[in-house]
FIDRENKOL-813565 format. One record per atom (N, C-alpha, C, O, CB): y, x, z; residue in three letters; atom name. Coordinates in steps of 0.1 Angstrom, whole numbers, plus 5000, padded with zeros to 4 digits. Glycine has a CB too. Example, Ala and Ser with C-alpha at 12.3 -4.5 7.8 and 13.67 -1.06 7.14 Angstrom:
BEGIN
R py px pz resn name
R 4943 5132 5078 ALA N
R 4955 5123 5078 ALA CA
R 4967 5132 5078 ALA C
R 4967 5142 5085 ALA O
R 4955 5113 5090 ALA CB
R 4978 5128 5071 SER N
R 4989 5137 5071 SER CA
R 5000 5129 5079 SER C
R 5011 5134 5080 SER O
R 4994 5141 5057 SER CB
# end
This chain:
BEGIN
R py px pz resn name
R 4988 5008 5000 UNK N
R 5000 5000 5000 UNK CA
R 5012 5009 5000 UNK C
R 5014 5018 5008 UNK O
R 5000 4990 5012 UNK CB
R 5023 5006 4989 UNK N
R 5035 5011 4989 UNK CA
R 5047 5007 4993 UNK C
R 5052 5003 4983 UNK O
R 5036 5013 4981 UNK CB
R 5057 5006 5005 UNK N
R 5064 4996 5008 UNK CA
R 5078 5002 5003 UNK C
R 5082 5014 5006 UNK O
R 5062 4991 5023 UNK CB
R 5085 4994 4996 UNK N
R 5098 4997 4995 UNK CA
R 5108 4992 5002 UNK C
R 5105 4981 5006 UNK O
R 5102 4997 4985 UNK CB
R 5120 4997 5005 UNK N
R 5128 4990 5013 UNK CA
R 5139 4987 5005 UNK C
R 5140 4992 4994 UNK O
R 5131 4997 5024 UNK CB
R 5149 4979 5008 UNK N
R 5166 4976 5002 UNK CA
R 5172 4967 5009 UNK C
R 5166 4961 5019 UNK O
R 5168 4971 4985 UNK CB
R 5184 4964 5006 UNK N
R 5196 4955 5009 UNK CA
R 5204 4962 5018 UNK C
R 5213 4954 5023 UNK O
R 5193 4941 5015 UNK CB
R 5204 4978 5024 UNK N
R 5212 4982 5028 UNK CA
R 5228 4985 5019 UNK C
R 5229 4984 5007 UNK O
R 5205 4989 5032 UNK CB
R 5236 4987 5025 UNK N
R 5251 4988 5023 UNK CA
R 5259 4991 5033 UNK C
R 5256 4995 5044 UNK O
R 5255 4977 5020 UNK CB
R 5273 4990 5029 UNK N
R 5289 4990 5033 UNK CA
R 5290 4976 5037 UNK C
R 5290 4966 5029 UNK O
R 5300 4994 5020 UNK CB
R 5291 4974 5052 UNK N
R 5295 4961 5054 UNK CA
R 5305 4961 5067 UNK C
R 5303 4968 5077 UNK O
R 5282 4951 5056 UNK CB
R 5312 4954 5067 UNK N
R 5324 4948 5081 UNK CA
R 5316 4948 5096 UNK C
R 5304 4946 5096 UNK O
R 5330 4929 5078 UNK CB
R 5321 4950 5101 UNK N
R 5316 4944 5114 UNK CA
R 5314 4925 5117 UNK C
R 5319 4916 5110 UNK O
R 5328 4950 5125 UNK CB
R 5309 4923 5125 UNK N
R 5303 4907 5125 UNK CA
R 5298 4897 5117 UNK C
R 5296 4885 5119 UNK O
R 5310 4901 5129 UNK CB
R 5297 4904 5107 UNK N
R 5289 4900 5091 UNK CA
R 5273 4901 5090 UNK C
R 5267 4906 5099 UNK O
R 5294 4912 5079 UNK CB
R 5269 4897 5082 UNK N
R 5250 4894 5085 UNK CA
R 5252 4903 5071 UNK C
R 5261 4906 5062 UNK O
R 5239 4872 5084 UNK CB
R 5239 4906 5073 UNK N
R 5229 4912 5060 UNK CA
R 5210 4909 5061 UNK C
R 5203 4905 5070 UNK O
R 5232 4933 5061 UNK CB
R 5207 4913 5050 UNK N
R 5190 4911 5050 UNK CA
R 5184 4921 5043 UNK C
R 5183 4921 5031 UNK O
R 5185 4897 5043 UNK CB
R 5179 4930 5051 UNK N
R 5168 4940 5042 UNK CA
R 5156 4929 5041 UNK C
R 5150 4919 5046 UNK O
R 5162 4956 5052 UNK CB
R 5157 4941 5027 UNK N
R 5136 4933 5027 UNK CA
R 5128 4947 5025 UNK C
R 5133 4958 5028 UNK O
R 5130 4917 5007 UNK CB
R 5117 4944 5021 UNK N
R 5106 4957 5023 UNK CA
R 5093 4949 5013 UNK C
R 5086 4941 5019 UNK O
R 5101 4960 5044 UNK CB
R 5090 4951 4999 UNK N
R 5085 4943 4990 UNK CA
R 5074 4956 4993 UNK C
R 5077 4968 4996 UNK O
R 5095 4939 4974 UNK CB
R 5059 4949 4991 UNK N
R 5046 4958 4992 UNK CA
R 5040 4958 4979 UNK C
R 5040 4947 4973 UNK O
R 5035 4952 5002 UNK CB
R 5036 4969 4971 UNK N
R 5029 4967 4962 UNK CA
R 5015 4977 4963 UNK C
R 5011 4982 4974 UNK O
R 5037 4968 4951 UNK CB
R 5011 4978 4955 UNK N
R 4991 4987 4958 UNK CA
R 4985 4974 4966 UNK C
R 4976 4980 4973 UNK O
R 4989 5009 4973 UNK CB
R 4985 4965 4969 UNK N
R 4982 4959 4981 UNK CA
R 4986 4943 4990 UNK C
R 4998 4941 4991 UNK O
R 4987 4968 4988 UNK CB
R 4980 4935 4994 UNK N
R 4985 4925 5001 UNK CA
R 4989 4928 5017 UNK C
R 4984 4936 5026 UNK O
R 4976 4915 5000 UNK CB
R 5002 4917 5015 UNK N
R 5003 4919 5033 UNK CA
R 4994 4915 5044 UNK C
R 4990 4919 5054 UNK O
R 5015 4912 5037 UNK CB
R 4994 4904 5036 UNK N
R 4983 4898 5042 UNK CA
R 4971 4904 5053 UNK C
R 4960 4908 5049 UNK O
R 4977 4894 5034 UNK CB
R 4976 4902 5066 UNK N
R 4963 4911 5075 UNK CA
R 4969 4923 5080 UNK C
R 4964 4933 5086 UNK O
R 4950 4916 5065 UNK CB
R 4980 4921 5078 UNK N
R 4992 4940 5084 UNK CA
R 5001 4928 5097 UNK C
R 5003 4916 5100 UNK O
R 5014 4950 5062 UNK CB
R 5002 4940 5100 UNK N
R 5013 4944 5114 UNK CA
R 5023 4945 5103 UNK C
R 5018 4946 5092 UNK O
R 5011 4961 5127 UNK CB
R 5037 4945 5105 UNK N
R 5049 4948 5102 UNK CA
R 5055 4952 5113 UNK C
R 5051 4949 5124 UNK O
R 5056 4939 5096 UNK CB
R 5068 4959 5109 UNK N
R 5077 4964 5116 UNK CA
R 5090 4968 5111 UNK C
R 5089 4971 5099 UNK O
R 5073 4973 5121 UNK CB
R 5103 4968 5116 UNK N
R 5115 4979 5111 UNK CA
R 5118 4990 5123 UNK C
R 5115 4991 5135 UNK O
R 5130 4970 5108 UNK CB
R 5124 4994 5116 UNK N
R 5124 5008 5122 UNK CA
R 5144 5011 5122 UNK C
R 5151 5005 5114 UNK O
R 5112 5022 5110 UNK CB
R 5148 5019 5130 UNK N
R 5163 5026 5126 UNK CA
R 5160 5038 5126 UNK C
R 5151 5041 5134 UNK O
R 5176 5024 5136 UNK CB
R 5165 5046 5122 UNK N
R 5172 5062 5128 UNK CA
R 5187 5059 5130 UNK C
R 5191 5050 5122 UNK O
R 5171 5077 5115 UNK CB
R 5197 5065 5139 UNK N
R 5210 5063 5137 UNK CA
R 5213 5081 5138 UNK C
R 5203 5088 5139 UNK O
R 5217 5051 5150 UNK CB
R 5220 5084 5137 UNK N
R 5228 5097 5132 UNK CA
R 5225 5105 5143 UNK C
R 5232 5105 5153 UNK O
R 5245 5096 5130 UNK CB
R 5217 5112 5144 UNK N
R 5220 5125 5159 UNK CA
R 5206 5119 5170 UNK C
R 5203 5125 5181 UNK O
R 5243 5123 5171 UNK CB
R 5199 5105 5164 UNK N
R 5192 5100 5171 UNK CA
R 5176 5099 5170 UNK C
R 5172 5102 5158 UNK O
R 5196 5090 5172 UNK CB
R 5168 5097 5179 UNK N
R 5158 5095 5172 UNK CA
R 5155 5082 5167 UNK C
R 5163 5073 5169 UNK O
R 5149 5099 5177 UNK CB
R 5139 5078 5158 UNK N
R 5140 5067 5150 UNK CA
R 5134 5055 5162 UNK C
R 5127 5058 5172 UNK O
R 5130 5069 5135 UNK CB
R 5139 5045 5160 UNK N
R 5133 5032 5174 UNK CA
R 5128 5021 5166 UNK C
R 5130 5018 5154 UNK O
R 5147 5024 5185 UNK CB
R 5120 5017 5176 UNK N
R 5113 5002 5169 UNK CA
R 5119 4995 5171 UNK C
R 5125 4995 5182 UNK O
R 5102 4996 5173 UNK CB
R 5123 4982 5160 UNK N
R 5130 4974 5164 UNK CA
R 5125 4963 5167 UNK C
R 5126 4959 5179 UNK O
R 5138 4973 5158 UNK CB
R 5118 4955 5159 UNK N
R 5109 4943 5160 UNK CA
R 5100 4945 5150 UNK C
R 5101 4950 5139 UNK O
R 5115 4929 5158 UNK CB
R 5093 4942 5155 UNK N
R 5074 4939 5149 UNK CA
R 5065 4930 5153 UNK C
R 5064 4928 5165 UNK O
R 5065 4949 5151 UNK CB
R 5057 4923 5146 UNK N
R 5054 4918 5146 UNK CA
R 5038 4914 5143 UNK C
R 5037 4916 5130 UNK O
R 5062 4916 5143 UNK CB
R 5026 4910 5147 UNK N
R 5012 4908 5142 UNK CA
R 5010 4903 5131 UNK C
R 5019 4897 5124 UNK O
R 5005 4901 5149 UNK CB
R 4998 4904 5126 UNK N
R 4995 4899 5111 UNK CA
R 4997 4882 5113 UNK C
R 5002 4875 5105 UNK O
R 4978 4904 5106 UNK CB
R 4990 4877 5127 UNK N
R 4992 4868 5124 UNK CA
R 5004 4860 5135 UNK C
R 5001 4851 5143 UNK O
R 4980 4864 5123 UNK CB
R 5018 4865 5132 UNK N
R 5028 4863 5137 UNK CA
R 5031 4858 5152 UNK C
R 5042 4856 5155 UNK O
R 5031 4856 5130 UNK CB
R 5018 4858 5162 UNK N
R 5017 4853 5173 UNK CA
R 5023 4864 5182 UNK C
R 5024 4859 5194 UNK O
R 5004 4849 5176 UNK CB
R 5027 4874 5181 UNK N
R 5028 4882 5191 UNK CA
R 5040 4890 5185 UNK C
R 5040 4902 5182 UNK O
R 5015 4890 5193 UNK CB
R 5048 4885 5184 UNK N
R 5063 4893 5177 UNK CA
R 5069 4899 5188 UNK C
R 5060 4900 5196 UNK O
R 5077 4882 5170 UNK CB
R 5080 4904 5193 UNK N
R 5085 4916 5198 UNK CA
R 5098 4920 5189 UNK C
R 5098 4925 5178 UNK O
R 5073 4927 5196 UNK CB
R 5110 4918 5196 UNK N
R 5123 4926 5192 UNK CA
R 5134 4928 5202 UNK C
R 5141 4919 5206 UNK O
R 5130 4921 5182 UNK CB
R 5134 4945 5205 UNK N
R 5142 4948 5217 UNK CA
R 5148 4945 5221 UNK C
R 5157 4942 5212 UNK O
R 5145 4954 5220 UNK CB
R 5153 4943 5233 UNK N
R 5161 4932 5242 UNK CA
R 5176 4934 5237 UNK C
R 5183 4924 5236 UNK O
R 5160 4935 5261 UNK CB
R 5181 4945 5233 UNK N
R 5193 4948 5230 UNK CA
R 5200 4943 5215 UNK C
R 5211 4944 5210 UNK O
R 5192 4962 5232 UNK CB
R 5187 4935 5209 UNK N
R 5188 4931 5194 UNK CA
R 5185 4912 5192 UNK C
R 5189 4903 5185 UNK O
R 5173 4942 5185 UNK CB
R 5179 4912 5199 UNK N
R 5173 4896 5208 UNK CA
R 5184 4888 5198 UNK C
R 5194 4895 5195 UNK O
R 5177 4895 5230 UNK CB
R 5185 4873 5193 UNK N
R 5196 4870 5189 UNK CA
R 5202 4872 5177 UNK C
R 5205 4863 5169 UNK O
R 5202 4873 5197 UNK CB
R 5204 4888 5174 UNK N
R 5209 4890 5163 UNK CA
R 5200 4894 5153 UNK C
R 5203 4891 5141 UNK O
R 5218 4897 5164 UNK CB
R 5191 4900 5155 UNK N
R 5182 4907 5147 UNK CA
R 5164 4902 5146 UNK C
R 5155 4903 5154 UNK O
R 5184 4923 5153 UNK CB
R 5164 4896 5136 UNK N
R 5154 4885 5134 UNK CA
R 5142 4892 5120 UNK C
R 5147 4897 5110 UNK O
R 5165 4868 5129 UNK CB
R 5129 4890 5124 UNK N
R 5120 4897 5111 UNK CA
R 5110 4881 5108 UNK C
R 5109 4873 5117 UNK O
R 5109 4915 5116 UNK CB
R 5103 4880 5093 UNK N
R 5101 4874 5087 UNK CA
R 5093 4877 5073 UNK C
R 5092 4888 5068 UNK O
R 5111 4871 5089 UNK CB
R 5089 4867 5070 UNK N
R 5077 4875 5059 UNK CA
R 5076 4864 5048 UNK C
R 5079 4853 5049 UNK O
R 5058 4877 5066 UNK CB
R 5074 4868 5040 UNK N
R 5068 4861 5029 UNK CA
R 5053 4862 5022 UNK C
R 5052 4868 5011 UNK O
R 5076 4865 5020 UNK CB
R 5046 4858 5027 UNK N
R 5033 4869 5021 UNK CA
R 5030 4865 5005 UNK C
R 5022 4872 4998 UNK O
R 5016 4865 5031 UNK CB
R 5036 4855 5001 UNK N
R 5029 4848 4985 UNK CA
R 5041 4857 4982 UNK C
R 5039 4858 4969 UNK O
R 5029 4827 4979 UNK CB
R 5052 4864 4985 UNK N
R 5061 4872 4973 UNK CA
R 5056 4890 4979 UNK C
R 5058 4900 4973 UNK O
R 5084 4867 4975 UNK CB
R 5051 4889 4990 UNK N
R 5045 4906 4997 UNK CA
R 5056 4910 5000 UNK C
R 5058 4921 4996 UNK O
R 5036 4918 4986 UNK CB
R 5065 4906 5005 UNK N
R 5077 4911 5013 UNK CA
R 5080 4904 5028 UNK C
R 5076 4894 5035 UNK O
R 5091 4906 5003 UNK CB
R 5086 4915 5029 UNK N
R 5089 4909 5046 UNK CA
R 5105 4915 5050 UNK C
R 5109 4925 5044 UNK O
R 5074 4917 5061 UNK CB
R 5112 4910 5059 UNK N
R 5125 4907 5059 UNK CA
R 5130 4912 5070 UNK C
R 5123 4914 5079 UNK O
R 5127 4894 5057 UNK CB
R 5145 4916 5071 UNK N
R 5151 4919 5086 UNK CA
R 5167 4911 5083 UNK C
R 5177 4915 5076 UNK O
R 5152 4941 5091 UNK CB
R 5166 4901 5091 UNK N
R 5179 4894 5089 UNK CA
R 5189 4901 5101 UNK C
R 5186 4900 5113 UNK O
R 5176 4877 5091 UNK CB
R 5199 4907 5095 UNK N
R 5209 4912 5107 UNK CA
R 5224 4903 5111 UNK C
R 5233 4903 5103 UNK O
R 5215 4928 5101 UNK CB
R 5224 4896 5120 UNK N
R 5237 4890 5116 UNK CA
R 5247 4897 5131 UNK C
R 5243 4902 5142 UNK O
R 5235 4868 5115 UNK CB
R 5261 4894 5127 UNK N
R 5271 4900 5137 UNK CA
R 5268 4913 5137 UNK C
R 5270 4918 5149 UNK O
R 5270 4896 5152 UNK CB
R 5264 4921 5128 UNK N
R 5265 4935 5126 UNK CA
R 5279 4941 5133 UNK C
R 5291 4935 5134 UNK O
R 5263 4939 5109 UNK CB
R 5274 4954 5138 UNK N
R 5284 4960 5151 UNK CA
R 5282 4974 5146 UNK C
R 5273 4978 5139 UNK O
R 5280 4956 5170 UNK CB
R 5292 4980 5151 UNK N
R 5294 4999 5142 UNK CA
R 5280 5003 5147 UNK C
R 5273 5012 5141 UNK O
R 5310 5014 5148 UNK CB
R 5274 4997 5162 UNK N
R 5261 5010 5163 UNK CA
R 5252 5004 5156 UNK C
R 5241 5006 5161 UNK O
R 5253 5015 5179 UNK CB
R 5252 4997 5144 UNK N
R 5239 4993 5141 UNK CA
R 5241 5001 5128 UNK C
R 5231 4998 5122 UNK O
R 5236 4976 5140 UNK CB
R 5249 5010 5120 UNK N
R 5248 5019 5110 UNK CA
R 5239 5031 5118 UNK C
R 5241 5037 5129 UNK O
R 5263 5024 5105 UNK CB
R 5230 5032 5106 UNK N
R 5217 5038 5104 UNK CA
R 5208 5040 5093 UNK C
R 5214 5035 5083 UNK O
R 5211 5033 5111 UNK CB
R 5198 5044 5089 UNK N
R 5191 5039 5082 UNK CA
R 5179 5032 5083 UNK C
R 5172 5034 5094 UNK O
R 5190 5046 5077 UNK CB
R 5175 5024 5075 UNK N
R 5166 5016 5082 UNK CA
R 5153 5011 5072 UNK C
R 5152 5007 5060 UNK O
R 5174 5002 5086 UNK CB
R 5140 5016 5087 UNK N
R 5128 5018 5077 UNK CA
R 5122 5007 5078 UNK C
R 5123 5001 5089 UNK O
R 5119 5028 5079 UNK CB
R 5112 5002 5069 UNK N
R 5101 4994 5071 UNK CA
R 5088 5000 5074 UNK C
R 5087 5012 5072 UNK O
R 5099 4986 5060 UNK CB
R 5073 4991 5081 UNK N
R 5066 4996 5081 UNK CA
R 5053 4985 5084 UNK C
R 5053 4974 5090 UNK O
R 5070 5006 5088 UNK CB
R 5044 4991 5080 UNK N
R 5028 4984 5078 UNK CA
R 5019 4984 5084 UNK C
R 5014 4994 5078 UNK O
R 5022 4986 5069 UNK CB
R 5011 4982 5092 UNK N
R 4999 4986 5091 UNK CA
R 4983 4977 5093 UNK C
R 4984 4967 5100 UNK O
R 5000 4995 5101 UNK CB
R 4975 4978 5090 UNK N
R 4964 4966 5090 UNK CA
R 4961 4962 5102 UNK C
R 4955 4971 5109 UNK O
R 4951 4969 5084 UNK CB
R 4963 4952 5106 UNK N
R 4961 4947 5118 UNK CA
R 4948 4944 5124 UNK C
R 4942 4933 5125 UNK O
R 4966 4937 5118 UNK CB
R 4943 4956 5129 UNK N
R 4924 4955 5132 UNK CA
R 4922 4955 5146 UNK C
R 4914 4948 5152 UNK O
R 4914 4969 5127 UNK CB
R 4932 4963 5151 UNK N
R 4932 4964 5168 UNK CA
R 4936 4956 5183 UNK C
R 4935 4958 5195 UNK O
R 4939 4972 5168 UNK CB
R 4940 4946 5174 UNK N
R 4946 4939 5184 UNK CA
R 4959 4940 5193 UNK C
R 4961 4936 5205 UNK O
R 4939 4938 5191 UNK CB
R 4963 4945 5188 UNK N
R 4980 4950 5198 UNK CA
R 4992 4938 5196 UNK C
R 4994 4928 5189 UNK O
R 4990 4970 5189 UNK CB
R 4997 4945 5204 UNK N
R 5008 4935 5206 UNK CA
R 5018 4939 5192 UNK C
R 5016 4950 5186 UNK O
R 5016 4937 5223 UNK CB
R 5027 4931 5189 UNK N
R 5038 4940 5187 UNK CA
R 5043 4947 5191 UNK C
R 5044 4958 5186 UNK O
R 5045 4937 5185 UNK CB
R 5048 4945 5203 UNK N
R 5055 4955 5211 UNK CA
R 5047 4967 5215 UNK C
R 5052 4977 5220 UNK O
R 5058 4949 5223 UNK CB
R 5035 4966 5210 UNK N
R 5029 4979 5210 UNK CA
R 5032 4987 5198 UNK C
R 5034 4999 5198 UNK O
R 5014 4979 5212 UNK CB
R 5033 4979 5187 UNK N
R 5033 4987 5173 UNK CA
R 5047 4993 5177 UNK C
R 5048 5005 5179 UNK O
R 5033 4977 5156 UNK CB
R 5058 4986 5179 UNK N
R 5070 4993 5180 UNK CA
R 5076 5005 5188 UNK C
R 5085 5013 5187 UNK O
R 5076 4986 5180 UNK CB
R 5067 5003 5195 UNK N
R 5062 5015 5210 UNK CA
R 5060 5024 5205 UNK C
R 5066 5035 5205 UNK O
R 5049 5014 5220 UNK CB
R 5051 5020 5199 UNK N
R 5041 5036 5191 UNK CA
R 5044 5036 5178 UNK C
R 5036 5044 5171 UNK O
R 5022 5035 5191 UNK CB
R 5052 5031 5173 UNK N
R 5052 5028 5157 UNK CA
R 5049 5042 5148 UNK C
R 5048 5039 5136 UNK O
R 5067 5022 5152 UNK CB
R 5047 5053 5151 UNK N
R 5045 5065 5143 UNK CA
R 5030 5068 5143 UNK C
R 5022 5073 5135 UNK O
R 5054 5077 5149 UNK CB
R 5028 5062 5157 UNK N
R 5010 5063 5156 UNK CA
R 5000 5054 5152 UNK C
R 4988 5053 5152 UNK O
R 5003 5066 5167 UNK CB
R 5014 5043 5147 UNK N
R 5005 5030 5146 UNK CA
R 5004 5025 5129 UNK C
R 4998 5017 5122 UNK O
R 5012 5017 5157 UNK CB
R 5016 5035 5127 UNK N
R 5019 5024 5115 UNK CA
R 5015 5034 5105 UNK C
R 5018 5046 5105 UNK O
R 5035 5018 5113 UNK CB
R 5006 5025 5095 UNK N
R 5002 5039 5083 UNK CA
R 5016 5038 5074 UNK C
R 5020 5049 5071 UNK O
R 4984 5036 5072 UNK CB
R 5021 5031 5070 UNK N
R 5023 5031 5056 UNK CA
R 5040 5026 5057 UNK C
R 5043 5016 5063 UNK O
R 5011 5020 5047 UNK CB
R 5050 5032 5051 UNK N
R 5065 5029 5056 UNK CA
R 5074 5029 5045 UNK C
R 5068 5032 5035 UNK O
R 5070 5038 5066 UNK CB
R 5086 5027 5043 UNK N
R 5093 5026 5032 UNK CA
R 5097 5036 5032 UNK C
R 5092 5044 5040 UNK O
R 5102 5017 5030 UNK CB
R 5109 5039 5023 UNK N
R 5117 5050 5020 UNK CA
R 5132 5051 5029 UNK C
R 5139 5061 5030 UNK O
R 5119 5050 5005 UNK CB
R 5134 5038 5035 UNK N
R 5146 5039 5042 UNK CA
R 5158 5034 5034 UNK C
R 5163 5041 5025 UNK O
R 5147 5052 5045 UNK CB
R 5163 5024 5037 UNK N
R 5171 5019 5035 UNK CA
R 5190 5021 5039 UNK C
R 5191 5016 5050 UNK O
R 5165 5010 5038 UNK CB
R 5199 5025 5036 UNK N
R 5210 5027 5051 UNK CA
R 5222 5018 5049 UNK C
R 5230 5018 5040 UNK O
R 5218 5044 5052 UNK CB
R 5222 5011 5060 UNK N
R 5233 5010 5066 UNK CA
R 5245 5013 5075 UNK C
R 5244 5016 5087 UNK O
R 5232 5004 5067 UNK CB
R 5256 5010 5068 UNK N
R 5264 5016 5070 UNK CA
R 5281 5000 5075 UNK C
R 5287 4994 5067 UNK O
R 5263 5027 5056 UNK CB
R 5282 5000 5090 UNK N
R 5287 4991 5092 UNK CA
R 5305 4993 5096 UNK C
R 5309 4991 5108 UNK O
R 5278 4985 5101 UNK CB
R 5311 4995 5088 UNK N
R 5326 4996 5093 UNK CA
R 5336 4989 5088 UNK C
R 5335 4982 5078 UNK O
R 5331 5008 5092 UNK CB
R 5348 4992 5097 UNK N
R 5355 4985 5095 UNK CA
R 5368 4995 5082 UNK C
R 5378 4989 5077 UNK O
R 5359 4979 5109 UNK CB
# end
């Protein structure tokens, strides 16, 4: 599975945006998802993730509200809706996959997301100012 990412940009503060993360080699169907940030000087964090079969989602308390994930499995994309974007949310921003065999939580994928997740995008960036 190959995941790409997009819909990053130049955007205002308190404005929404929507990455997506389109899969191809592959169905989603049966994956963990996740997004990911790096921000400048930082390391990369989990943001929300989620089980294959959506029961067990997970997005850090500090994102709760604004930062919402979502899937499409008949188009093999899956989504990160950002709304009220704020300057610390410029970063770049990854997607990520993995087959859901283990049973974890989300909040575990995003915990561990480097040991959990096989397969990730190229990184998307946003960039939020005024």
């Amino acid at each position: 599975v190959q995941l790409q990412a997009s819909g990053g940009g130049l955007v205002q503060p308190g404005t929404s945006l929507r990455l997506s993360c389109t899969a191809s080699g592959g169905t989603l169907a049966g994956y963990a998802i996740g997004w990911f940030r790096q921000a400048p000087g930082k390391q990369r964090e989990g943001l929300t993730c989620t089980t294959a079969d959506d029961l067990h989602r997970h997005t850090i308390n500090s994102l709760k509200g604004r930062f919402t994930i979502s899937s499409d499995i008949a188009k093999n994309t899956f989504y990160l809706q950002m709304n009220d974007l704020k300057l610390g949310d410029t970063a770049v921003y990854y997607c990520a996959a993995a087959l859901d065999v283990h049973g974890y939580s989300g909040e575990y994928y995003c915990n561990d997301g480097d040991d959990e997740f096989d397969y990730w995008g190229q990184g998307t960036l946003v960039t939020v100012s005024s």
